[in-house]
Every structure is written in structure tokens, then in C-alpha cells.
N, CA, C and O atoms as a printed pandas DataFrame, in Angstrom:
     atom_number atom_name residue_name chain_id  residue_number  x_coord  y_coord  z_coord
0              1         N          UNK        A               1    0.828   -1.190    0.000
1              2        CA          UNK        A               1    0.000    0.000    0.000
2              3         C          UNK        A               1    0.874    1.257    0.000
3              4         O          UNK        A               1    0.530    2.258   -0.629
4              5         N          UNK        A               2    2.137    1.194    0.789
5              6        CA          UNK        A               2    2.559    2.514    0.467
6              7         C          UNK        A               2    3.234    2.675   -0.676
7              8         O          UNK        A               2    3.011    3.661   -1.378
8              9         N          UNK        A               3    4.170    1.719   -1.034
9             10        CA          UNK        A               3    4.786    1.113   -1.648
10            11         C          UNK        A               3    4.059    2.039   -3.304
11            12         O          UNK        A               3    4.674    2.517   -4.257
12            13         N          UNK        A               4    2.826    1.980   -3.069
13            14        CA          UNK        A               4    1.797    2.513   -4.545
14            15         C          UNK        A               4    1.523    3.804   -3.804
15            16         O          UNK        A               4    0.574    4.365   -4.352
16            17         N          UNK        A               5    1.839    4.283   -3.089
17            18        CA          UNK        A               5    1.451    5.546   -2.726
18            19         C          UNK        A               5   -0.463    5.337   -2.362
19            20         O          UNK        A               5   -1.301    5.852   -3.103
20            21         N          UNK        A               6   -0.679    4.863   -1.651
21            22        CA          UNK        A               6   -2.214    4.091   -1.593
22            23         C          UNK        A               6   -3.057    4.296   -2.584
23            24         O          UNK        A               6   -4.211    4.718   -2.515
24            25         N          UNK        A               7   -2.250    3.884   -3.804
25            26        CA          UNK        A               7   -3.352    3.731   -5.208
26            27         C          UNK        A               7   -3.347    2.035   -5.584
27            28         O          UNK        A               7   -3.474    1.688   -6.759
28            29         N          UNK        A               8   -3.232    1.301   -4.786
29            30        CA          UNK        A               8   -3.648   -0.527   -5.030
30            31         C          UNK        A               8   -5.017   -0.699   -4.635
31            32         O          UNK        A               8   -5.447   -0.461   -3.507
32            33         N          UNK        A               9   -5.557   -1.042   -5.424
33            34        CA          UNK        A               9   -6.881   -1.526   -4.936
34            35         C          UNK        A               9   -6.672   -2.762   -4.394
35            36         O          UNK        A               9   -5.924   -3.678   -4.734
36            37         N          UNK        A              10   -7.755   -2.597   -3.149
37            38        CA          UNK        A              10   -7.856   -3.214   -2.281
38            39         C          UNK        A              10   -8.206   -4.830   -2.776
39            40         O          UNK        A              10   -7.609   -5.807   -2.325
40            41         N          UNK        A              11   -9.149   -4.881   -3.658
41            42        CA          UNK        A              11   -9.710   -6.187   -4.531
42            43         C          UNK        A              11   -7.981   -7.025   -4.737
43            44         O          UNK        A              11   -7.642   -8.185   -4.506
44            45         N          UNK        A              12   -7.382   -6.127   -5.131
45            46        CA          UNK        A              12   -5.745   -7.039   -5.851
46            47         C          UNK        A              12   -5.276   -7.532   -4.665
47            48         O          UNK        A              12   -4.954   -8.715   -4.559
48            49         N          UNK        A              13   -5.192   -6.621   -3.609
49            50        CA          UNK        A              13   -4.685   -7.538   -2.278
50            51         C          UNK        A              13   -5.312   -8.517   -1.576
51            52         O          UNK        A              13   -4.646   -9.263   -0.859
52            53         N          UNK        A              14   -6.929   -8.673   -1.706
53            54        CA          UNK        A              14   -7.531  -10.018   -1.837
54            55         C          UNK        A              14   -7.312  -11.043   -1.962
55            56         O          UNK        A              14   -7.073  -12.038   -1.277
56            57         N          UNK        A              15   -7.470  -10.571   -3.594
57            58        CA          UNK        A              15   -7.117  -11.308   -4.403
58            59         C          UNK        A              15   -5.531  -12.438   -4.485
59            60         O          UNK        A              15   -5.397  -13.636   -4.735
60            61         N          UNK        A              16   -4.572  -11.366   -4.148
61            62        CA          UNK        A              16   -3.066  -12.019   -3.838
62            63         C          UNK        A              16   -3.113  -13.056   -2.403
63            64         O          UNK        A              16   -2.356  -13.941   -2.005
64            65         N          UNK        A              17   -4.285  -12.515   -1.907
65            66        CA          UNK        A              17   -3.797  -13.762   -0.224
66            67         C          UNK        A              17   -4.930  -14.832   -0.541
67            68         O          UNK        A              17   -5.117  -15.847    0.131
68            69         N          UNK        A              18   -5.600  -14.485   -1.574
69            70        CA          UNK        A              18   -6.380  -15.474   -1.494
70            71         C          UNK        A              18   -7.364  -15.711   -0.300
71            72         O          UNK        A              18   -7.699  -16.861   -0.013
72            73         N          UNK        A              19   -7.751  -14.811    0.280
73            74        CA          UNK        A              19   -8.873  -14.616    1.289
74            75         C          UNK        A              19  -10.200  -14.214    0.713
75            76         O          UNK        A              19  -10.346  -14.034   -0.496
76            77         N          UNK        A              20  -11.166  -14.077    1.590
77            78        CA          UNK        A              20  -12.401  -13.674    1.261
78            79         C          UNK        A              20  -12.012  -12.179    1.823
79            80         O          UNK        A              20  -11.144  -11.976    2.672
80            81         N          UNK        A              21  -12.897  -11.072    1.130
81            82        CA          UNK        A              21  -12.774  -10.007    1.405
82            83         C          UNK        A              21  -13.093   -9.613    2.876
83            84         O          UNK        A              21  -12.367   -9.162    3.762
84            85         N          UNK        A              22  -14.150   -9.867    2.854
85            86        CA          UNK        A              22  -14.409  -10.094    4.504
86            87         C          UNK        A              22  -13.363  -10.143    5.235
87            88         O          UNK        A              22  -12.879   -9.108    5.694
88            89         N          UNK        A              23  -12.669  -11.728    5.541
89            90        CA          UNK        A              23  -11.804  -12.308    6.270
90            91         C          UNK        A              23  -10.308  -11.163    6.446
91            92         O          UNK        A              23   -9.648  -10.891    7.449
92            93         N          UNK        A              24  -10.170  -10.678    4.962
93            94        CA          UNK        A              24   -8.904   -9.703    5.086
94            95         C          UNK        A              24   -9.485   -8.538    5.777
95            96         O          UNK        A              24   -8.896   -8.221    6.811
96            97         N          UNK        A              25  -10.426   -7.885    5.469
97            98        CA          UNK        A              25  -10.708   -6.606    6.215
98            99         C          UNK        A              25  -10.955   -6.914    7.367
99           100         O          UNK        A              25  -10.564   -5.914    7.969
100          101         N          UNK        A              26  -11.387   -7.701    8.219
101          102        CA          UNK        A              26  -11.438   -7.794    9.763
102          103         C          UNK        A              26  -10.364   -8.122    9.773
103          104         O          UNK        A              26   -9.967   -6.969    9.604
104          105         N          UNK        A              27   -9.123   -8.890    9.837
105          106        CA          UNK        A              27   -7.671   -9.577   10.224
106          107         C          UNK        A              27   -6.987   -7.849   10.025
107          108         O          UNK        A              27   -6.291   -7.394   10.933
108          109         N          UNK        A              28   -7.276   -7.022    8.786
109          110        CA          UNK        A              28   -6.279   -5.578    8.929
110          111         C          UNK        A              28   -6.752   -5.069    9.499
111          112         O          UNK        A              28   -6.084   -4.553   10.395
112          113         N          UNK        A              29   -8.280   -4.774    9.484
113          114        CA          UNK        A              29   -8.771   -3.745   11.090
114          115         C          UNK        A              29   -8.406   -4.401   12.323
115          116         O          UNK        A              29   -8.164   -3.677   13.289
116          117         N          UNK        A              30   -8.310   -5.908   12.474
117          118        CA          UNK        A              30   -7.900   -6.140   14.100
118          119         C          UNK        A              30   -6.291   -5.619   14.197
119          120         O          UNK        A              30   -5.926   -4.953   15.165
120          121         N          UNK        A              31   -5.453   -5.951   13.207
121          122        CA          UNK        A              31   -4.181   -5.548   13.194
122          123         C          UNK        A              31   -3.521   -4.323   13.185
123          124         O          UNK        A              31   -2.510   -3.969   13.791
124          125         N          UNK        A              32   -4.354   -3.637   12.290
125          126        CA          UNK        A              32   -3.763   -1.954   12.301
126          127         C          UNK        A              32   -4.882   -0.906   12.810
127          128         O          UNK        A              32   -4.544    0.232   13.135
128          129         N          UNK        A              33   -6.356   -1.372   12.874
129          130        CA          UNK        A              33   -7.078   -0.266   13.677
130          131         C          UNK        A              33   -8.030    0.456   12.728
131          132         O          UNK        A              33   -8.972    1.134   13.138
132          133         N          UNK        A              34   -7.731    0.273   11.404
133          134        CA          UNK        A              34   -8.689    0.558   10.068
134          135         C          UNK        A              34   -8.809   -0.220    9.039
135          136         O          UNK        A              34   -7.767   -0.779    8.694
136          137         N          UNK        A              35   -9.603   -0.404    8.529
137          138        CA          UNK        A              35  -10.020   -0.663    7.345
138          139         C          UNK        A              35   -8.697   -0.674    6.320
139          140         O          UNK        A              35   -7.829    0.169    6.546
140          141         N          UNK        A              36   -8.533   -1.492    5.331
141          142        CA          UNK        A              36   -7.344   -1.085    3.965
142          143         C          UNK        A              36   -7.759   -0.167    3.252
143          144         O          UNK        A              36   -6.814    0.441    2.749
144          145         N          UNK        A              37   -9.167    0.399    2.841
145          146        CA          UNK        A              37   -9.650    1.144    2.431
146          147         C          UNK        A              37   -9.312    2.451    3.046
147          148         O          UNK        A              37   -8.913    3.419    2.400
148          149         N          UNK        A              38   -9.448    2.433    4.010
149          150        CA          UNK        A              38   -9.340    4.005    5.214
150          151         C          UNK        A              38   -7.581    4.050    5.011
151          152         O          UNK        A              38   -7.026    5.068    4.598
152          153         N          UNK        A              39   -6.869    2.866    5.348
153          154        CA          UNK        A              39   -5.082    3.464    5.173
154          155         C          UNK        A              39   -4.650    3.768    3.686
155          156         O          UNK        A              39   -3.830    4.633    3.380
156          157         N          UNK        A              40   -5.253    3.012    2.882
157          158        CA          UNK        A              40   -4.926    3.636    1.577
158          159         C          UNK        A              40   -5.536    4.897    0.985
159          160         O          UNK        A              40   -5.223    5.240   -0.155
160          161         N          UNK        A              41   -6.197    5.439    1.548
161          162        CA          UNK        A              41   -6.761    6.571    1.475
162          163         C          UNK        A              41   -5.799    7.997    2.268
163          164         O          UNK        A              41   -5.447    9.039    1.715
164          165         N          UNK        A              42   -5.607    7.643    3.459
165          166        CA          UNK        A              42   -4.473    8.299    4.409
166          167         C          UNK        A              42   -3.007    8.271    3.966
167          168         O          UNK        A              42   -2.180    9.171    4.109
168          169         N          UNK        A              43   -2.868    7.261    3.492
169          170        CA          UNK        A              43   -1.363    7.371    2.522
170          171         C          UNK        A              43   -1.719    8.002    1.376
171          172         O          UNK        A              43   -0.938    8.948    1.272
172          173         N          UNK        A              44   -2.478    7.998    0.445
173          174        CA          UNK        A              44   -2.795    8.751   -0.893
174          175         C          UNK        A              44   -2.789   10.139   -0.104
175          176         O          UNK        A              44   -1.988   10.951   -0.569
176          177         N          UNK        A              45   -3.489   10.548    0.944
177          178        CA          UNK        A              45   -3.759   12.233    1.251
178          179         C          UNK        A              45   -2.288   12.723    2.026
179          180         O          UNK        A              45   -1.981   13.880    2.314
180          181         N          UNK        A              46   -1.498   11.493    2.265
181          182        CA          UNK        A              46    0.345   12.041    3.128
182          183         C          UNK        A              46    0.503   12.428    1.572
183          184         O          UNK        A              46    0.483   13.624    1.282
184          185         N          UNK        A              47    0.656   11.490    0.593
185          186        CA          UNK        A              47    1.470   11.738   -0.480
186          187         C          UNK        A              47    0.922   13.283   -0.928
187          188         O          UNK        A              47    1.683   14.238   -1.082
188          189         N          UNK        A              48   -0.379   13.329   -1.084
189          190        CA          UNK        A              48   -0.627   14.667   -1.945
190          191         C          UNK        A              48   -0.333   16.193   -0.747
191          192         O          UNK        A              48    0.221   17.250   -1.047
192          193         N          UNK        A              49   -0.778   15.895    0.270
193          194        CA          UNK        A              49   -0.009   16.665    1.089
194          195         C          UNK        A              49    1.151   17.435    1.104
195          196         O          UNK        A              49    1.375   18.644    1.161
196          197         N          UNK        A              50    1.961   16.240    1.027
197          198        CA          UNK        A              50    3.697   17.343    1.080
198          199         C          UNK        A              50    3.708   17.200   -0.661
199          200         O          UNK        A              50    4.918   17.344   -0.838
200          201         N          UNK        A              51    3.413   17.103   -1.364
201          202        CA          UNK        A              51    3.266   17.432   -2.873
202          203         C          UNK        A              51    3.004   19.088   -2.562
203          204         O          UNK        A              51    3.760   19.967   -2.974
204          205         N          UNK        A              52    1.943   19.301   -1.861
205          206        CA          UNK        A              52    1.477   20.554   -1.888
206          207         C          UNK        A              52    2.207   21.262   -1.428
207          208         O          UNK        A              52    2.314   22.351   -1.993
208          209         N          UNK        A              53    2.775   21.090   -0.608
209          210        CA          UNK        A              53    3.593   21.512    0.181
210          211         C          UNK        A              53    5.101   22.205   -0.327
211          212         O          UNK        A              53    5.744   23.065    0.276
212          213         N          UNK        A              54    5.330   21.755   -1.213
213          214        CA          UNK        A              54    6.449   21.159   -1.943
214          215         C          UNK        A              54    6.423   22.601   -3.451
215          216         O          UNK        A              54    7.218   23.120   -4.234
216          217         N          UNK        A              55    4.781   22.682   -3.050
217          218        CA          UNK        A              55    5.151   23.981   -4.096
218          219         C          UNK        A              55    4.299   23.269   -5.651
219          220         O          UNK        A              55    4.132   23.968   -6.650
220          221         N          UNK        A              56    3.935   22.083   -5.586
221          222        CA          UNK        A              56    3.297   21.642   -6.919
222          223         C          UNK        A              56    1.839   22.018   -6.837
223          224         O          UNK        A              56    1.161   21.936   -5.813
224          225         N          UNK        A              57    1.354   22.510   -8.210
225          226        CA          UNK        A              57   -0.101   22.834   -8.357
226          227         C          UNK        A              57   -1.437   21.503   -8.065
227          228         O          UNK        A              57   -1.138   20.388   -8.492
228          229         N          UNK        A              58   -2.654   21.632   -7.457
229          230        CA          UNK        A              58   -3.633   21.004   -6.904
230          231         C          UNK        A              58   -3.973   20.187   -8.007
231          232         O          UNK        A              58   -4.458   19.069   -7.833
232          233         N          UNK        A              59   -3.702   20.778   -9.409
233          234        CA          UNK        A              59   -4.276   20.086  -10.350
234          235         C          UNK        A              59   -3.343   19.108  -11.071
235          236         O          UNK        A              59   -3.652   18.247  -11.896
236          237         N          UNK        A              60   -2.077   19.437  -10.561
237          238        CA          UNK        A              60   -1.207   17.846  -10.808
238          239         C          UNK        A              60   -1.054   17.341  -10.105
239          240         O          UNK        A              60   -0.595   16.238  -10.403
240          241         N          UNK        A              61   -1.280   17.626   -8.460
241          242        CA          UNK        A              61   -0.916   16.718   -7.356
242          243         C          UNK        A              61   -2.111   16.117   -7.559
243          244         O          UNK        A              61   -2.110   15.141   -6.809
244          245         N          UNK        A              62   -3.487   16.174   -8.366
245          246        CA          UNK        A              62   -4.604   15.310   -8.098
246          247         C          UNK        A              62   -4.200   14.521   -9.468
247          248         O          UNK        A              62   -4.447   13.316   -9.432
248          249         N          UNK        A              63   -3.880   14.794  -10.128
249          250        CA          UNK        A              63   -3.142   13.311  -11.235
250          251         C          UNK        A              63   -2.658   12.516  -10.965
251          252         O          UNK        A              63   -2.879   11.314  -11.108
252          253         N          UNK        A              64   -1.648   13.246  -10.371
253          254        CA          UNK        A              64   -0.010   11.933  -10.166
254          255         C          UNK        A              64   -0.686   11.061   -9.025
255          256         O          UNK        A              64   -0.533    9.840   -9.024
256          257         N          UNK        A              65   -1.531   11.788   -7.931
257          258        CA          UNK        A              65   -1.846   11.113   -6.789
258          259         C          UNK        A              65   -2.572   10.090   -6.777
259          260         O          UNK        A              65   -2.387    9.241   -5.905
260          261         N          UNK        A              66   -3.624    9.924   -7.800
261          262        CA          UNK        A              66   -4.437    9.152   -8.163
262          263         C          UNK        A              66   -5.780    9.465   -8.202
263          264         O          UNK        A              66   -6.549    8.604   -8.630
264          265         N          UNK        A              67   -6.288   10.722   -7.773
265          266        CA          UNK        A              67   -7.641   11.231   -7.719
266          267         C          UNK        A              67   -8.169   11.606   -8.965
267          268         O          UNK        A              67   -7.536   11.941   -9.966
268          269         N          UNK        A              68   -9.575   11.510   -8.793
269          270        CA          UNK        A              68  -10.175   11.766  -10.071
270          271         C          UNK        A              68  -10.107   13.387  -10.840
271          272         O          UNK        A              68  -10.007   13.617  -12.045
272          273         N          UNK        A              69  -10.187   14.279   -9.820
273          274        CA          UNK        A              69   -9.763   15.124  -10.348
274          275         C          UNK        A              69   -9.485   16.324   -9.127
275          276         O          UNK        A              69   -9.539   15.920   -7.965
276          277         N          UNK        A              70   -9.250   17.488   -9.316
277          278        CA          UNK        A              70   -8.939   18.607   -8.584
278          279         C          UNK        A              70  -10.109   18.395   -7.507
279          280         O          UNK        A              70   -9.822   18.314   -6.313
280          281         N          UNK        A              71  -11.245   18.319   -7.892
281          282        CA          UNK        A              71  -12.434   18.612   -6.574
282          283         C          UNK        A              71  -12.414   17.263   -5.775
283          284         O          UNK        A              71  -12.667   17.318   -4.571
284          285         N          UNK        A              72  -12.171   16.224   -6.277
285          286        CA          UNK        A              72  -11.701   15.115   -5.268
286          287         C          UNK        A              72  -10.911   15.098   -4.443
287          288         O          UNK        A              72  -11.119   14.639   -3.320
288          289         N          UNK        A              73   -9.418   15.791   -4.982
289          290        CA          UNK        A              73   -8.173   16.104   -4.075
290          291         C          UNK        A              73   -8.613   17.033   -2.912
291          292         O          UNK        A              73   -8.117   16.945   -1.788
292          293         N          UNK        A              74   -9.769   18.110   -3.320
293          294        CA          UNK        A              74  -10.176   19.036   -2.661
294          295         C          UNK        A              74  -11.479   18.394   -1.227
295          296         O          UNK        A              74  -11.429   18.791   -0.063
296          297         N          UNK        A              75  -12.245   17.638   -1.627
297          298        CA          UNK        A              75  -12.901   16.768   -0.979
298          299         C          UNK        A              75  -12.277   16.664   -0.090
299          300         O          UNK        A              75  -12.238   17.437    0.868
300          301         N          UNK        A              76  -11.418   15.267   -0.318
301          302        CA          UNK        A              76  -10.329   14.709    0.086
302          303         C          UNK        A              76   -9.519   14.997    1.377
303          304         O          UNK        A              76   -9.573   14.401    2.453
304          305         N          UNK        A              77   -8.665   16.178    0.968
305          306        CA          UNK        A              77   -8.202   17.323    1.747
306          307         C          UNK        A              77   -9.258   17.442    2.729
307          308         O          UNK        A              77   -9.242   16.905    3.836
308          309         N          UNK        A              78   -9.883   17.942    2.411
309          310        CA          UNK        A              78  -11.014   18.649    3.604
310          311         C          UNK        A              78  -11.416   17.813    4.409
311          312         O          UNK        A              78  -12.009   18.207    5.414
312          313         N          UNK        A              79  -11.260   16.804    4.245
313          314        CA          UNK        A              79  -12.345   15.492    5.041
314          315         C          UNK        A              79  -10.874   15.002    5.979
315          316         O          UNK        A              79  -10.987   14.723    7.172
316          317         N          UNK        A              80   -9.742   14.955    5.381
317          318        CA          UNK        A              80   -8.586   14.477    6.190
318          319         C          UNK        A              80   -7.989   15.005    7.053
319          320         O          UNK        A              80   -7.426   14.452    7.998
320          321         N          UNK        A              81   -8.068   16.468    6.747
321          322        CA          UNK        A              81   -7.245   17.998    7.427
322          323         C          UNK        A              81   -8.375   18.463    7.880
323          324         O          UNK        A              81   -8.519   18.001    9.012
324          325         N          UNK        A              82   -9.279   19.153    7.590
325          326        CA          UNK        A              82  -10.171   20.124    7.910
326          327         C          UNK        A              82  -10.033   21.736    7.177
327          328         O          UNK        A              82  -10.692   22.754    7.390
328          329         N          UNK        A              83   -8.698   21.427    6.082
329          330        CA          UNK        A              83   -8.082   22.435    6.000
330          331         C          UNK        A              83   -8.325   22.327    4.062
331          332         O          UNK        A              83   -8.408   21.224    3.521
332          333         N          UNK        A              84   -8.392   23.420    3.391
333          334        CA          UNK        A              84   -7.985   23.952    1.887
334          335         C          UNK        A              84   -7.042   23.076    1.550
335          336         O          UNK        A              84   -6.388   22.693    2.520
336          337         N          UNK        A              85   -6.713   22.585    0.445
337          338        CA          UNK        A              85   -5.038   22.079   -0.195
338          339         C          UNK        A              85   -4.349   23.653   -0.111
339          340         O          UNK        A              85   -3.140   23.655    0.119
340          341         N          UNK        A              86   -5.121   25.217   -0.304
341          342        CA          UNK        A              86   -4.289   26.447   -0.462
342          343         C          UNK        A              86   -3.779   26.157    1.261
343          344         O          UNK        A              86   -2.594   26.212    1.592
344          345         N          UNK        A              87   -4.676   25.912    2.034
345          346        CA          UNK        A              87   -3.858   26.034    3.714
346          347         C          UNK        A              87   -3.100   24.918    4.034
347          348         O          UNK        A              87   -2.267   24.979    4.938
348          349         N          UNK        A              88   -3.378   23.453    3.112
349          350        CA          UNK        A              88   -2.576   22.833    3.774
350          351         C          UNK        A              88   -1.165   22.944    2.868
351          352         O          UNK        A              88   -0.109   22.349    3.084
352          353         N          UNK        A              89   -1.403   23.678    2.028
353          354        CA          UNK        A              89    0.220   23.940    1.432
354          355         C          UNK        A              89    0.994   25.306    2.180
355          356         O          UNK        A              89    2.178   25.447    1.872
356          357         N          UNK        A              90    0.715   25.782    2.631
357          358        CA          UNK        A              90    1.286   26.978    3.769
358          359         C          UNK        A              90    1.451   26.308    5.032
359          360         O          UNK        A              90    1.582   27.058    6.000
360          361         N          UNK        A              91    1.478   24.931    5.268
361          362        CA          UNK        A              91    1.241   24.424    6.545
362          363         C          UNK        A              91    3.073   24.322    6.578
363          364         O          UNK        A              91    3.742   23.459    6.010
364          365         N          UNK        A              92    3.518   25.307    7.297
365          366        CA          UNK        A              92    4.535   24.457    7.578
366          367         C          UNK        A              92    5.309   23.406    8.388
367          368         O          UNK        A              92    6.504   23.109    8.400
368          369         N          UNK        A              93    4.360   22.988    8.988
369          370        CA          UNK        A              93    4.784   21.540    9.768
370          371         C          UNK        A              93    5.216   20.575    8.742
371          372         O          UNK        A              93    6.037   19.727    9.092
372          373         N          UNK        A              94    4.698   20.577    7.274
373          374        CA          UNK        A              94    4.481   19.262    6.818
374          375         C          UNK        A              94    5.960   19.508    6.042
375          376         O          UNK        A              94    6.600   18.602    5.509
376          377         N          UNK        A              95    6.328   20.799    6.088
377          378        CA          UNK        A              95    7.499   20.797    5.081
378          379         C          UNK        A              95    9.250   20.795    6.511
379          380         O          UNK        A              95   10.393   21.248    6.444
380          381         N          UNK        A              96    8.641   20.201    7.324
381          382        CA          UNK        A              96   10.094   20.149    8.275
382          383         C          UNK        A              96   10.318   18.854    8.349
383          384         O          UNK        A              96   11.491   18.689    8.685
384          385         N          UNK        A              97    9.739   17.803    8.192
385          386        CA          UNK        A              97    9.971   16.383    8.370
386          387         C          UNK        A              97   10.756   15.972    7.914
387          388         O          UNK        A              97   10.371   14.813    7.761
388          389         N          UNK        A              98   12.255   16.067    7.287
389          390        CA          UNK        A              98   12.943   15.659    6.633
390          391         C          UNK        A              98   13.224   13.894    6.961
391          392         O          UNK        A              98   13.857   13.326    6.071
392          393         N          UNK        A              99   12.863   13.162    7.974
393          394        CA          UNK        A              99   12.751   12.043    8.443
394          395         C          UNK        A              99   12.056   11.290    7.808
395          396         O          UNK        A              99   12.521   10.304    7.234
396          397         N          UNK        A             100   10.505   11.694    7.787
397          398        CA          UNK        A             100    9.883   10.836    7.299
398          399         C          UNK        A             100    9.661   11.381    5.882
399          400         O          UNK        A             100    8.734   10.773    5.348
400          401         N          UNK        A             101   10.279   12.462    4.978
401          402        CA          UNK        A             101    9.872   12.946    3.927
402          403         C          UNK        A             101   11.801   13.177    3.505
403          404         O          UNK        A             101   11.995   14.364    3.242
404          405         N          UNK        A             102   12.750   12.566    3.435
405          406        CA          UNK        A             102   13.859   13.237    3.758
406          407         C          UNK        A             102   14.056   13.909    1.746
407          408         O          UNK        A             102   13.596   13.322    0.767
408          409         N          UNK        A             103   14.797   15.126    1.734
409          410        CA          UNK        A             103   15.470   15.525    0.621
410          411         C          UNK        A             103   15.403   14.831   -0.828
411          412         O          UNK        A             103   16.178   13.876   -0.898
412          413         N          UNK        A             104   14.744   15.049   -1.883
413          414        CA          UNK        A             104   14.914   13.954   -3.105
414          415         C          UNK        A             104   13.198   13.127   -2.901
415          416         O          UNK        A             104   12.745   12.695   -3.962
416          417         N          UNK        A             105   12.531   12.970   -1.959
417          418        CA          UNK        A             105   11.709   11.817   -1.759
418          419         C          UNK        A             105   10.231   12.834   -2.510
419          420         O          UNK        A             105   10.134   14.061   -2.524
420          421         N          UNK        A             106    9.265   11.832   -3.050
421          422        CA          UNK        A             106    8.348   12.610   -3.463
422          423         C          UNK        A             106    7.944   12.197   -5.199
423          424         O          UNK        A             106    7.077   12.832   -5.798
């Protein structure tokens, strides 16, 4: 999942363990606390995040990211942050992380 920047559908990872859908989504919610649906969604909105951050326009960070289009990214945003993609790109918390975001990454 991160690995795709949380653009794998969930069906392919099913599909690869050979589980019932069911069976995988309760075993990752008992294990990590959400849904695969809900973390691949939260990794897709880290990635477009420091994209924004980073100085790239809303309407290519919603391409590359995987969203359908600008008002999705914008959705999106809002439902994850509470915040604009214009505020969460002035956020500067997201642009000090060099740890988990280090130099080159992106």
C-alpha cells in the first residue's frame, strides 16, 4: 500500500492472499485499527499533502496522486485535514519532516 502511494486496490490484495474479502478486512482492522480502504486513502492524502507543500499545483498533485480530479483532491483534503489544499500547502509543519519525507523523496 505505500509502496503505490495508496493507489492498489484493495480487490488485488484479496485477491493475492487469497482470502475472502471479509476475512482480510477484519484480520487488517484487528491488526492496524482501520479498514485497507481508510489506510490507503491516508497514505494517498500524506502523499498529496507534502506534494502541496512542496510547491506543486492542486491540479497535478490530483493526477499523479491518483484522484479523479482537482475537486476530489479538494474533498479529500477537507475530510482528512479540515483544512484547503491552499492552507494545507502553507502548513509548515508538513514541510520540516525531513525524516519521514527526507530531501529527493516525493
Amino acid at each position: 500500500m505505500v509502496a503505490s502511494r495508496g493507489r492498489v486496490r484493495v480487490e488485488r490484495l484479496v485477491a493475492e492472499l487469497g482470502w475472502s474479502r471479509k476475512r482480510r478486512w477484519s484480520r487488517f482492522r484487528a491488526q492496524v485499527g482501520l479498514t485497507p480502504k481508510r489506510v490507503a486513502r491516508l497514505i494517498r492524502f500524506d502523499h498529496a499533502a507534502h506534494r502541496l507543500v512542496t510547491g506543486h499545483g492542486a491540479a497535478s498533485v490530483a493526477a499523479e496522486s491518483g484522484y479523479a480530479d482537482q475537486s476530489h483532491l479538494h474533498r479529500d483534503v477537507m475530510a482528512c485535514s479540515g483544512m484547503t489544499p491552499v492552507a494545507v500547502a502553507a502548513s509548515p509543519f508538513l514541510a520540516i519532516d525531513d525524516v519521514a519525507w527526507p530531501p529527493g523523496r516525493g
